[in-house]
NUTORNU-155412 format. One record per atom (N, C-alpha, C): residue in three letters; x, y, z; atom name; chain. Coordinates in steps of 0.2 Angstrom, whole numbers, plus 5000, padded with zeros to 4 digits. Example, Ala and Ser with C-alpha at 12.3 -4.5 7.8 and 13.67 -1.06 7.14 Angstrom:
<rs>
R/ALA/5066/4972/5039/N/A .
R/ALA/5062/4978/5039/CA/A .
R/ALA/5066/4984/5039/C/A .
R/SER/5064/4989/5035/N/A .
R/SER/5068/4995/5036/CA/A .
R/SER/5064/5000/5039/C/A .
</rs>
This chain:
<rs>
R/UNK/4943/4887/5038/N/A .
R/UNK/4949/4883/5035/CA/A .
R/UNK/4955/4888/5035/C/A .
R/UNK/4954/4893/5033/N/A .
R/UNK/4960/4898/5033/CA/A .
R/UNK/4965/4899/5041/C/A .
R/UNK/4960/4901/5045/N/A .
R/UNK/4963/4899/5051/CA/A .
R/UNK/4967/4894/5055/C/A .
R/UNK/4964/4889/5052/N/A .
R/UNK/4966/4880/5053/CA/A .
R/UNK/4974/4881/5048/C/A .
R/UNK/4974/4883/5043/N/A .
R/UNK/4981/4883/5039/CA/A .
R/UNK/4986/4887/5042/C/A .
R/UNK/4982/4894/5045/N/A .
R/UNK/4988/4898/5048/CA/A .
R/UNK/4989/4904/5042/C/A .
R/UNK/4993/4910/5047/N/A .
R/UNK/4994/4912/5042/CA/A .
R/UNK/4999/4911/5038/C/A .
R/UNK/5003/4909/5039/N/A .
R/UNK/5011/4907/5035/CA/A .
R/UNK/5008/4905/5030/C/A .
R/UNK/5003/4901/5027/N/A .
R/UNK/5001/4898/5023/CA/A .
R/UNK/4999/4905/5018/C/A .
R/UNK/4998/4910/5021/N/A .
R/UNK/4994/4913/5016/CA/A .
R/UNK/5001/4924/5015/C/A .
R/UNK/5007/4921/5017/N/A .
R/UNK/5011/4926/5015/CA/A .
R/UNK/5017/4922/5017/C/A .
R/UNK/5024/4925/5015/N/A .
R/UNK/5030/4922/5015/CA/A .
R/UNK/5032/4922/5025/C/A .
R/UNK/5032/4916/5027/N/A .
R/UNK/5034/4916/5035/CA/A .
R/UNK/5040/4921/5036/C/A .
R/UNK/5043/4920/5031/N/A .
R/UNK/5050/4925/5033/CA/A .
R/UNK/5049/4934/5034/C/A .
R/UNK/5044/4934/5029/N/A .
R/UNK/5043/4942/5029/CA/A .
R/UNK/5036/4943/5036/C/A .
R/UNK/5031/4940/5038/N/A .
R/UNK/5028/4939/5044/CA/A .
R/UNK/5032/4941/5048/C/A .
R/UNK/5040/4936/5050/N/A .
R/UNK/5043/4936/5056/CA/A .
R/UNK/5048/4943/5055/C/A .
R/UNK/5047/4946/5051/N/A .
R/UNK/5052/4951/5050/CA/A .
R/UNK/5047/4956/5051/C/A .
R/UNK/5041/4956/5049/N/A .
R/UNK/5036/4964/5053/CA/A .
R/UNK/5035/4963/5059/C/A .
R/UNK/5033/4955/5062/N/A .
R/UNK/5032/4957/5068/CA/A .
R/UNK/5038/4958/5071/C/A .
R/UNK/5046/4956/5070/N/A .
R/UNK/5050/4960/5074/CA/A .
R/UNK/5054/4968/5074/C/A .
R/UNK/5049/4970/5066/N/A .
R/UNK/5051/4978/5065/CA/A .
R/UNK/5046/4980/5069/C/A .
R/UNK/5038/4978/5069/N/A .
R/UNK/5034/4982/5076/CA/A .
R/UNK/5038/4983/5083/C/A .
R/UNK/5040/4975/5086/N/A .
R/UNK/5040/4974/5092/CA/A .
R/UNK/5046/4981/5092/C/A .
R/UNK/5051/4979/5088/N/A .
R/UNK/5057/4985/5089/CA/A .
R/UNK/5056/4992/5090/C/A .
R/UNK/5050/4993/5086/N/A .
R/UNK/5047/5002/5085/CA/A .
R/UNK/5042/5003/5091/C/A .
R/UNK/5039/4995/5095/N/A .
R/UNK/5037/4998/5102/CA/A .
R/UNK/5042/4997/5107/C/A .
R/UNK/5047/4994/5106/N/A .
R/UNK/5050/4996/5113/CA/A .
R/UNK/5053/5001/5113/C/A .
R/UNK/5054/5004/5105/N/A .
R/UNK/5058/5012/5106/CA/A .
R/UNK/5055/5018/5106/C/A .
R/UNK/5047/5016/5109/N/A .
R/UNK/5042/5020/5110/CA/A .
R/UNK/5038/5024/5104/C/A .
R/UNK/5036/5021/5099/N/A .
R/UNK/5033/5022/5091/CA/A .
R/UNK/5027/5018/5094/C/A .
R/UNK/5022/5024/5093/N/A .
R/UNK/5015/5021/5095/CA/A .
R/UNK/5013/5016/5088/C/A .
R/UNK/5013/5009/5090/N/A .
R/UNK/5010/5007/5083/CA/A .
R/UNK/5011/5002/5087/C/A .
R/UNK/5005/4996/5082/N/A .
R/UNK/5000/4991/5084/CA/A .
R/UNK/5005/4984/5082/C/A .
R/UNK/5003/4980/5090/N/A .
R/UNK/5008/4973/5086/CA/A .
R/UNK/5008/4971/5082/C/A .
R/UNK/5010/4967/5079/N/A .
R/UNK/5009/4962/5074/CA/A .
R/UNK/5011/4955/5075/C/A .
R/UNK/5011/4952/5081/N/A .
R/UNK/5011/4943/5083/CA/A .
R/UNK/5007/4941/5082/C/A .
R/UNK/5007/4934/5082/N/A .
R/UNK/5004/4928/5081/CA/A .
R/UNK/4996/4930/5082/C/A .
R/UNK/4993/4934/5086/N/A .
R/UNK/4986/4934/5088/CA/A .
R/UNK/4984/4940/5083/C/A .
R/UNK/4987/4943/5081/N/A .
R/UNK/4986/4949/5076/CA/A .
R/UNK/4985/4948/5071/C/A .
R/UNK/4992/4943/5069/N/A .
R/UNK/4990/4941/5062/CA/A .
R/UNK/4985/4936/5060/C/A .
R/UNK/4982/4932/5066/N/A .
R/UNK/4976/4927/5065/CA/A .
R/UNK/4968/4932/5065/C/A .
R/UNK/4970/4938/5070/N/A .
R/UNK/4965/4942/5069/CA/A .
R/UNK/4963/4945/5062/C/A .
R/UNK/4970/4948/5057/N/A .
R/UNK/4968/4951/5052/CA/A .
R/UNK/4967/4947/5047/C/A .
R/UNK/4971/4940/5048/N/A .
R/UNK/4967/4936/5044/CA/A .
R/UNK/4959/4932/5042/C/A .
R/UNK/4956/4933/5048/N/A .
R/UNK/4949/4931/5049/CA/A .
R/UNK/4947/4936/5046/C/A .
R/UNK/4949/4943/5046/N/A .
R/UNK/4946/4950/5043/CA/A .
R/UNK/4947/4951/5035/C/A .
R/UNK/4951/4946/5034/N/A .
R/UNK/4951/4947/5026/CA/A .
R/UNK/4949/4941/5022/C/A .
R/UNK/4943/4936/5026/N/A .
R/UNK/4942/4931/5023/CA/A .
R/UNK/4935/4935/5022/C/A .
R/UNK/4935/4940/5024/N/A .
R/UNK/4928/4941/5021/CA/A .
R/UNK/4928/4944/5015/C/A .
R/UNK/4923/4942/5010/N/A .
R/UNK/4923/4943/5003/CA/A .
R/UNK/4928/4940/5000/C/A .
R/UNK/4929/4935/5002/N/A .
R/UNK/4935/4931/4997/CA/A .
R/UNK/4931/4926/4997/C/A .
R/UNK/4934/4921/4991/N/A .
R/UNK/4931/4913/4991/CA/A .
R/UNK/4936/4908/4991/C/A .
R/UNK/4943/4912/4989/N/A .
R/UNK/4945/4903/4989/CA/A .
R/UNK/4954/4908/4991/C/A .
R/UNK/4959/4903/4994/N/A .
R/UNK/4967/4903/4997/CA/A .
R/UNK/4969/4908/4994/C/A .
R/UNK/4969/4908/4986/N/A .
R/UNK/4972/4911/4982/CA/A .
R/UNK/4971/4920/4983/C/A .
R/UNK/4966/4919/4984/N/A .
R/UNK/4963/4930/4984/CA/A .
R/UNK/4968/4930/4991/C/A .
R/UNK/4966/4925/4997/N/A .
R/UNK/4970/4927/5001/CA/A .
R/UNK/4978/4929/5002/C/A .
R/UNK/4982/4925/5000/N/A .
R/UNK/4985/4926/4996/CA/A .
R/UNK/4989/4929/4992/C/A .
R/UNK/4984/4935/4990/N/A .
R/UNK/4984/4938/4983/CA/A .
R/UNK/4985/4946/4989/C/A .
R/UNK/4979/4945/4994/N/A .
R/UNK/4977/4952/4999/CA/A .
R/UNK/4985/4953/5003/C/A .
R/UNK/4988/4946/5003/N/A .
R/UNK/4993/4947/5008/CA/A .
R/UNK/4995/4950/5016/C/A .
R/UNK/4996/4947/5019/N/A .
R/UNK/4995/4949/5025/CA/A .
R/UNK/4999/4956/5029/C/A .
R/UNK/5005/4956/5029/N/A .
R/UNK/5009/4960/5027/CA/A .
R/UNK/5005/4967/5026/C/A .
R/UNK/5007/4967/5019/N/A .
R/UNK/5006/4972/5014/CA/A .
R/UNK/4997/4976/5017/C/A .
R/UNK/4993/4970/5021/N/A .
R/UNK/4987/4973/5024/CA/A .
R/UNK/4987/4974/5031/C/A .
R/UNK/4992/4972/5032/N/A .
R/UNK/4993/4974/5040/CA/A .
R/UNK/4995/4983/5039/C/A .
R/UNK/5001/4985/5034/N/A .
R/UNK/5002/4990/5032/CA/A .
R/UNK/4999/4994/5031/C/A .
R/UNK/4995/4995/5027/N/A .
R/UNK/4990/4997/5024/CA/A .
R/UNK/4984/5000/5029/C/A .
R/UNK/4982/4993/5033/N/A .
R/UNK/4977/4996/5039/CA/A .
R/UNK/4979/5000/5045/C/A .
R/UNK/4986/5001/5045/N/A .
R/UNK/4988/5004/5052/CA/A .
R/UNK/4986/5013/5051/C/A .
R/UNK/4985/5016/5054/N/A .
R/UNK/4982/5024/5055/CA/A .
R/UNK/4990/5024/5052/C/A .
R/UNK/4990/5031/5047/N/A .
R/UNK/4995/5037/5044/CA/A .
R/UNK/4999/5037/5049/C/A .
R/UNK/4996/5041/5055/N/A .
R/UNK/5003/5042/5060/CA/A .
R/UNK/5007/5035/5064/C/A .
R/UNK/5005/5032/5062/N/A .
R/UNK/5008/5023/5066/CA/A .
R/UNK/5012/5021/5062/C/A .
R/UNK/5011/5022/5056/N/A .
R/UNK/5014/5019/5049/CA/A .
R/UNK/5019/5027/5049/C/A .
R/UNK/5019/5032/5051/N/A .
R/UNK/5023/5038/5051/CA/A .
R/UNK/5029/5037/5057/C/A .
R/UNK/5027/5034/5059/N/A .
R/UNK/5032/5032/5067/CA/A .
R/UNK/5033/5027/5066/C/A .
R/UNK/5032/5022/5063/N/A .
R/UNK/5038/5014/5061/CA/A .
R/UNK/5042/5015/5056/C/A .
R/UNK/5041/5020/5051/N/A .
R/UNK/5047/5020/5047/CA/A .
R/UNK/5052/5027/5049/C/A .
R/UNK/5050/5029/5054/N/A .
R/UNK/5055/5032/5058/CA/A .
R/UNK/5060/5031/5062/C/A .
R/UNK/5058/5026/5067/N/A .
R/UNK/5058/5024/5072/CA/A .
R/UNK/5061/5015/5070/C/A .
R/UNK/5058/5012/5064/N/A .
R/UNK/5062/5006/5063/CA/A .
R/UNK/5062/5006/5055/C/A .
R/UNK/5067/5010/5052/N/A .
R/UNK/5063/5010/5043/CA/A .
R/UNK/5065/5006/5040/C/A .
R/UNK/5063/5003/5034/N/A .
R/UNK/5062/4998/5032/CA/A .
R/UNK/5070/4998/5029/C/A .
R/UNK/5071/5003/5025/N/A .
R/UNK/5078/5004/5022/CA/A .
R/UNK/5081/5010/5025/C/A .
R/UNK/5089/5010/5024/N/A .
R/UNK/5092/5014/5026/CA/A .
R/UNK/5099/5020/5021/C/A .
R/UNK/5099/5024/5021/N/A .
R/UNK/5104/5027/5016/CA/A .
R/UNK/5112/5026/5020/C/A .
R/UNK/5114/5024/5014/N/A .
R/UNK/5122/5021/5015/CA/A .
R/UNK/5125/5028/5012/C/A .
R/UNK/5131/5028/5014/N/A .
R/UNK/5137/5033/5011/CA/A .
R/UNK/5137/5033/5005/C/A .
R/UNK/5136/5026/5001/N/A .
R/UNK/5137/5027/4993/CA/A .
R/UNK/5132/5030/4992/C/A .
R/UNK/5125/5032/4995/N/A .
R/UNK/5119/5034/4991/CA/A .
R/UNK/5114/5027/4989/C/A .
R/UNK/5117/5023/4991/N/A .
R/UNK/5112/5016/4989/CA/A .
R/UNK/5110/5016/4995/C/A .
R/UNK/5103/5013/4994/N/A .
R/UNK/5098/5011/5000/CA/A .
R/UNK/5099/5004/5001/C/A .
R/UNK/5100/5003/5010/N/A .
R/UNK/5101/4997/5011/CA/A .
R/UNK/5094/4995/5013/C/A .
R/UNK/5091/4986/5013/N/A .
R/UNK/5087/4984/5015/CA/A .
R/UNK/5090/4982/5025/C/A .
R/UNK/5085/4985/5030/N/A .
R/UNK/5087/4984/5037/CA/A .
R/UNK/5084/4979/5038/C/A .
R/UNK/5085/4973/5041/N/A .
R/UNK/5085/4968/5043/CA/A .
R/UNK/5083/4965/5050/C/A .
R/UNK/5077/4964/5053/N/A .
R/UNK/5074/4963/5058/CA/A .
R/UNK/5073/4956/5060/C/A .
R/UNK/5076/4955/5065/N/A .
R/UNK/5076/4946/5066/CA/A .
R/UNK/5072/4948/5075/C/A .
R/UNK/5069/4945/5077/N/A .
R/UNK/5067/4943/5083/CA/A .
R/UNK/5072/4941/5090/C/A .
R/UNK/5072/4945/5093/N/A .
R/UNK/5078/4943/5099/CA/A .
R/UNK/5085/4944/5097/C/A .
R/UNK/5086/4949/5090/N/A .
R/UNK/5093/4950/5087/CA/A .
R/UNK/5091/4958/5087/C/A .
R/UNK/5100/4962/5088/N/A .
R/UNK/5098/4968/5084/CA/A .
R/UNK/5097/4969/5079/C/A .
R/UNK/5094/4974/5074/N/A .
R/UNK/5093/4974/5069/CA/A .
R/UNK/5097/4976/5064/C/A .
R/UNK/5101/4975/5058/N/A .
R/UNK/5106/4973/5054/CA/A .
R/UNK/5104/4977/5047/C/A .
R/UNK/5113/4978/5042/N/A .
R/UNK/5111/4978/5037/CA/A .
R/UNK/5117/4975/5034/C/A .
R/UNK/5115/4971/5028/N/A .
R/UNK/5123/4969/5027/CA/A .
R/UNK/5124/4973/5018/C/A .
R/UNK/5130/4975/5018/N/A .
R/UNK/5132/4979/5014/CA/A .
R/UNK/5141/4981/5012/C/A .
R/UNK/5142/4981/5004/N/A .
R/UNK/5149/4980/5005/CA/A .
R/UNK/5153/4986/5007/C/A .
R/UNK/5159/4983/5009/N/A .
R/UNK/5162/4989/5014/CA/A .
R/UNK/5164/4994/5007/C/A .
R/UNK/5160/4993/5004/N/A .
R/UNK/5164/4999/4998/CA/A .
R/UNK/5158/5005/5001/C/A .
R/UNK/5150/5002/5000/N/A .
R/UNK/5147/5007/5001/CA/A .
R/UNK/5146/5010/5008/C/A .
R/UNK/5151/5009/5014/N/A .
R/UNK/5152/5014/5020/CA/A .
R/UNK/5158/5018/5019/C/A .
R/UNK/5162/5019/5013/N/A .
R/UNK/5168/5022/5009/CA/A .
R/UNK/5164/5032/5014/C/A .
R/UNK/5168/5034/5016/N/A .
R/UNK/5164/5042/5018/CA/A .
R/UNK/5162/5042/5024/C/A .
R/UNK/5160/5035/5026/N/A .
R/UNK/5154/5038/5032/CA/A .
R/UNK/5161/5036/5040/C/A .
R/UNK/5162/5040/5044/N/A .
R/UNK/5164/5039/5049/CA/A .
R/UNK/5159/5036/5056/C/A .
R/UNK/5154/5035/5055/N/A .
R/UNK/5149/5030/5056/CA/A .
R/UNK/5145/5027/5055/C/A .
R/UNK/5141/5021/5059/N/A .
R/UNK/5136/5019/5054/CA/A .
R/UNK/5130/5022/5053/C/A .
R/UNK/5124/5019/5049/N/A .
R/UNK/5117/5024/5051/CA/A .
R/UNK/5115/5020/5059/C/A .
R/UNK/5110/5023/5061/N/A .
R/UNK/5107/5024/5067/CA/A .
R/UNK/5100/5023/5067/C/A .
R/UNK/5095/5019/5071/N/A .
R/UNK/5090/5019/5072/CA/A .
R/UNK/5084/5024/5078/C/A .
R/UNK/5077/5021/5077/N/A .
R/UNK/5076/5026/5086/CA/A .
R/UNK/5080/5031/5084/C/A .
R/UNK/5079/5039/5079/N/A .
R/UNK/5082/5042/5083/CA/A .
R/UNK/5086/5045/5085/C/A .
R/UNK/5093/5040/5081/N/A .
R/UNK/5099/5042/5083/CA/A .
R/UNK/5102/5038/5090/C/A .
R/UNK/5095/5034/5092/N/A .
R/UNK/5100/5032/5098/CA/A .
R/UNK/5101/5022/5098/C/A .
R/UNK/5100/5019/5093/N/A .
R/UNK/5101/5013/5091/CA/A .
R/UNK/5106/5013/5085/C/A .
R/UNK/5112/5012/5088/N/A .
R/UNK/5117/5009/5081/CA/A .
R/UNK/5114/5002/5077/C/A .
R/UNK/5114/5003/5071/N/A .
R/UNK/5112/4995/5065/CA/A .
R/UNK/5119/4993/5065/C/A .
R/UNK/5118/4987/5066/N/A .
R/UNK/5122/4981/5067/CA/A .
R/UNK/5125/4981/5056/C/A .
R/UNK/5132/4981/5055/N/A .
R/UNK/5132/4984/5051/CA/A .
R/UNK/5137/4975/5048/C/A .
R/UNK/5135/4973/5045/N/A .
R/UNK/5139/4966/5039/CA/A .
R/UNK/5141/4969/5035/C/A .
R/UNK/5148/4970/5035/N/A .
R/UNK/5152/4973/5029/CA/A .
R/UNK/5155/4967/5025/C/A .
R/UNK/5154/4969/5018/N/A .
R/UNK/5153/4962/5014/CA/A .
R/UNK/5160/4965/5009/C/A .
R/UNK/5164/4959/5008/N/A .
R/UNK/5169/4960/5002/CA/A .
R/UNK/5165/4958/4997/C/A .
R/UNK/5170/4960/4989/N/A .
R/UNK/5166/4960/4984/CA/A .
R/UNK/5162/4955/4984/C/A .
R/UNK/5164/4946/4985/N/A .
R/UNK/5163/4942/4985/CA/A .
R/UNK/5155/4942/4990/C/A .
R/UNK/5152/4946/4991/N/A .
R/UNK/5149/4944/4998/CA/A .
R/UNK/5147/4942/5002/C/A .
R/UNK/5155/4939/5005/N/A .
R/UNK/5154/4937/5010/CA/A .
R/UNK/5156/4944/5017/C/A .
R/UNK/5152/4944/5024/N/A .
R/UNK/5156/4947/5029/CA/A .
R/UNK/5163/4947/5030/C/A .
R/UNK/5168/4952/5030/N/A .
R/UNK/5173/4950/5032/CA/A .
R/UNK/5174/4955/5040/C/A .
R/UNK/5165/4958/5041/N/A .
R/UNK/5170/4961/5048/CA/A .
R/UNK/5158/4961/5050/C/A .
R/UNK/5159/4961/5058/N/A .
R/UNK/5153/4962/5058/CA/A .
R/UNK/5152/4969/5066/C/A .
R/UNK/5148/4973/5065/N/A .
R/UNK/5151/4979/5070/CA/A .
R/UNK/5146/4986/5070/C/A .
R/UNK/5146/4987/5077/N/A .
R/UNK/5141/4993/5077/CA/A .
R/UNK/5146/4999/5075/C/A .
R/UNK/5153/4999/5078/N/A .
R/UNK/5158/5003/5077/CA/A .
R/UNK/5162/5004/5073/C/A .
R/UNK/5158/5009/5067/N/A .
R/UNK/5162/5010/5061/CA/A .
R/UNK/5169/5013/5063/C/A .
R/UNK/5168/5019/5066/N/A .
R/UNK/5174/5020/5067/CA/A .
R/UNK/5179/5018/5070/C/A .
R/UNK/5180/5012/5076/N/A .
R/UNK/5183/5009/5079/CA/A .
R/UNK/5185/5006/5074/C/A .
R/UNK/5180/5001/5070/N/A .
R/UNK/5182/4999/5063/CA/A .
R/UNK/5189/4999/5056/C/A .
R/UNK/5186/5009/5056/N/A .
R/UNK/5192/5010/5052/CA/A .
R/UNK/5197/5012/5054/C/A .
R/UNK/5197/5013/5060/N/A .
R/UNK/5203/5016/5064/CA/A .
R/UNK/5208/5007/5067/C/A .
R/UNK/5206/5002/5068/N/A .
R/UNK/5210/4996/5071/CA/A .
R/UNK/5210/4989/5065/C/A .
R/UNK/5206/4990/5062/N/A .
R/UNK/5204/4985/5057/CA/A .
R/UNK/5205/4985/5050/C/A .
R/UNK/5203/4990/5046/N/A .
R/UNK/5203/4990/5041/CA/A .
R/UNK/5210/4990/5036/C/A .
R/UNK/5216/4994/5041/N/A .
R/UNK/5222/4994/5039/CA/A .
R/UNK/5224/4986/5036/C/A .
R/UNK/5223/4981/5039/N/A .
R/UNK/5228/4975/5040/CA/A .
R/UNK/5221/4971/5035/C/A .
R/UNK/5216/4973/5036/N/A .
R/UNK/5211/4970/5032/CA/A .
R/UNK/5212/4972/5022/C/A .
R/UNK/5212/4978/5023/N/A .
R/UNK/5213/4983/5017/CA/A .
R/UNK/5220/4978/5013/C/A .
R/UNK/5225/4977/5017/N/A .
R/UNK/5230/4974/5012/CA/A .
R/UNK/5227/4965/5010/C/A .
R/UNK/5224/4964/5014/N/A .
R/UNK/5221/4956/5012/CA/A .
R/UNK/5217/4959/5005/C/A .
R/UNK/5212/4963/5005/N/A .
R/UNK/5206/4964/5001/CA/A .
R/UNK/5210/4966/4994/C/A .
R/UNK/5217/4970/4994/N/A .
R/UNK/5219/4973/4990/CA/A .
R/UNK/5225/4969/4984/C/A .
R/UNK/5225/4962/4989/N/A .
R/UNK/5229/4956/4985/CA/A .
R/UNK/5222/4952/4981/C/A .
R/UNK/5217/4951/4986/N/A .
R/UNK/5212/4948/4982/CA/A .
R/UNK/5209/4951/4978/C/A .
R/UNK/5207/4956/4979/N/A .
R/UNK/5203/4961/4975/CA/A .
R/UNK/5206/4966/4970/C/A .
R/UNK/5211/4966/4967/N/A .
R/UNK/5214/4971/4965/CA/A .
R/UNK/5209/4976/4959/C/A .
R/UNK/5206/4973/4958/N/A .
R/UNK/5202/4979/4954/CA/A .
R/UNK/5198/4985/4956/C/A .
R/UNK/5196/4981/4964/N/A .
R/UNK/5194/4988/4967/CA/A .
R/UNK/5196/4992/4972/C/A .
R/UNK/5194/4997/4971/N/A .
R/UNK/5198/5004/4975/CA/A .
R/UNK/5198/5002/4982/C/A .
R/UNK/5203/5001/4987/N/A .
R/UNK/5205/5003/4993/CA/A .
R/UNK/5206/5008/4997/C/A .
R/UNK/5204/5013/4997/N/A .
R/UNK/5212/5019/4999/CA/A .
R/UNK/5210/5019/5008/C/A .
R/UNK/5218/5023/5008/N/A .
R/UNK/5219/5019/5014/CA/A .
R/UNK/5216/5024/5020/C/A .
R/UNK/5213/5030/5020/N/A .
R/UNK/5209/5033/5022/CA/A .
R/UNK/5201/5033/5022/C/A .
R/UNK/5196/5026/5023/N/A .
R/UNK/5189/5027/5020/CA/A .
R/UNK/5185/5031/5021/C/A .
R/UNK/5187/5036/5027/N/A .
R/UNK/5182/5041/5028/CA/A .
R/UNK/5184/5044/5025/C/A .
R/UNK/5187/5046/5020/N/A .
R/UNK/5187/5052/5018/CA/A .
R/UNK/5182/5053/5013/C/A .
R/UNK/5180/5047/5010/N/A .
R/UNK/5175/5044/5005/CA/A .
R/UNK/5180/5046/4997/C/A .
R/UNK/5186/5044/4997/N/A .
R/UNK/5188/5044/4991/CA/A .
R/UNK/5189/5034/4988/C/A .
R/UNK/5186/5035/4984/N/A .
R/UNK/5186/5028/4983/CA/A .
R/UNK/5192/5028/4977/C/A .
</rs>
């Protein structure tokens, strides 16, 4: 019967589609670790119906969290390397990174917290720029870009004085790398 339901049924589909496309990312940038698609997660699921009796234990076990959990030290050592879950911004705040299927993977974050940094973070290693949603206070995007510095250097001047009529209470300065807020 669990099978028949699927797994969605039995963890948030959104969070499903976002490890299987943090694996698929962390195998094509060569991190030895085990897929996690549609035939994975049907497989882990028939493995956790054992010793359960009823939707809710299942559930309770989560799919995810026991896909996690079963993968070997070194596999789970090399996906948070290689595609990690969170990222450190210039403020010191950890961003959550964002893995969509058929998309780079993203973080979105206000432009206050890239104040210092003359790039963005990097995935793989250094060699995958993160797609970077710079949010005004309001948070909405007002810029989307792999190119920080390209960024500060063409953009943020003539954006800075829109943000600084709307937003007067927080700090602009007209140099961001330098991280003086």
């Amino acid at each position: 019967a669990a099978l028949a339901a699927g797994p969605a049924a039995f963890d948030d589909p959104a969070a499903l589609a976002a490890c299987e496309a943090r694996a698929a990312f962390a195998r094509a940038h060569g991190a030895d670790v085990p897929a996690f698609a549609e035939v994975e997660q049907r497989e882990l699921l028939a493995a956790l119906c054992a010793g359960r009796r009823s939707f809710a234990e299942l559930r309770e076990a989560g799919l995810v969290s026991s896909w996690l959990a079963g993968i070997a030290p070194a596999a789970r050592a090399a996906l948070e390397r290689v595609a990690p879950e969170r990222v450190e911004l210039a403020s010191g705040r950890r961003a959550r990174v964002e893995y969509v299927a058929g998309q780079p993977p993203f973080v979105a974050a206000f432009l206050q917290d890239f104040f210092g940094a003359v790039e963005g973070p990097r995935l793989a290693a250094g060699r995958e720029p993160l797609v970077l949603h710079l949010l005004a206070p309001n948070r909405r995007p007002v810029q989307v870009t792999t190119d920080l510095a390209g960024f500060w250097e063409r953009h943020y001047p003539a954006l800075r004085r829109q943000l600084m009529r709307r937003y007067p209470r927080h700090a602009w300065p007209a140099d961001p790398r330098s991280g003086h807020r």
